[in-house]
N, C-alpha and C positions, 0 to 999 in steps of 0.2 A: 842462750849465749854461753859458749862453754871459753876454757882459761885461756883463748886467742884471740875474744873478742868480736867472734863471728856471731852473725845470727843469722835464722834462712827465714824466709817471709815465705807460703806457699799463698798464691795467686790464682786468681781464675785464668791468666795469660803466663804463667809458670811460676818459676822460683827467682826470688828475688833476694841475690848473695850481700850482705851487707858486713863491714867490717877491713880490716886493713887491706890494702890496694894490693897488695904482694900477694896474700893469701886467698881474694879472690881471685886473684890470676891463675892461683894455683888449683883452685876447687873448679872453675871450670873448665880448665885445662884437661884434669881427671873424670869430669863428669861427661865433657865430648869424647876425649878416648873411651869412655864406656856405657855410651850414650844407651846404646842395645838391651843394656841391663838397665836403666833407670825407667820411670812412667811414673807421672801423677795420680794412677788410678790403681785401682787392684785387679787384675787380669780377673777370669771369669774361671779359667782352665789355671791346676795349682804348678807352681816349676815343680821341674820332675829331678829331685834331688836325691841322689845315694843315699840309703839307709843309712847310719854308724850310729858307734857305743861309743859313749863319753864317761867315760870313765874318771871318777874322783876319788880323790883319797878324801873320805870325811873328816879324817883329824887334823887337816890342814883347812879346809873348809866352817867346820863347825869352829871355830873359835870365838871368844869373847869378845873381841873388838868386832864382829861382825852382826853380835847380839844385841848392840845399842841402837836407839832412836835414830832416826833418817835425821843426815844433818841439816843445819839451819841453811835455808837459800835466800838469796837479796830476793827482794820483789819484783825483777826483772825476771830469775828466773822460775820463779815461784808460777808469774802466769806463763811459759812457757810451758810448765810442768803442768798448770790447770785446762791447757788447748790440747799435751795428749789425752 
């Protein structure tokens, strides 16, 4: 469940959107316009995506605040975090 209150339930009969009324209107509204690109399963053959460099600047990156403990999650999403 992330800070809009949604959560997605993956199904043996598909995905089941749970969370405010608007916002599931809105996620399936984006998920049929791009239906093409979604699947419950992992294809066999990998997508054939353009190589690129992602380039970082490390001293923006590397900083302190980024060097502490994984923050504290409720226990909602804690098993959310345990099913990936």
């Amino acid at each position: 469940m992330g800070n809009w209150g949604i959560r997605l339930k993956f199904t043996s009969s598909g995905i089941n959107i749970e969370g405010p009324v608007r916002l599931r209107k809105a996620i399936r509204e984006l998920s049929n316009k791009h239906i093409q690109c979604l699947s419950l399963t992992v294809q066999v053959e990998p997508t054939k995506v353009k190589p690129f460099n992602l380039e970082v600047d490390n001293t923006l990156w590397e900083s302190s605040k980024n060097c502490g403990p994984p923050r504290i999650q409720s226990d909602v999403k804690e098993e959310d975090i345990e099913i990936i």
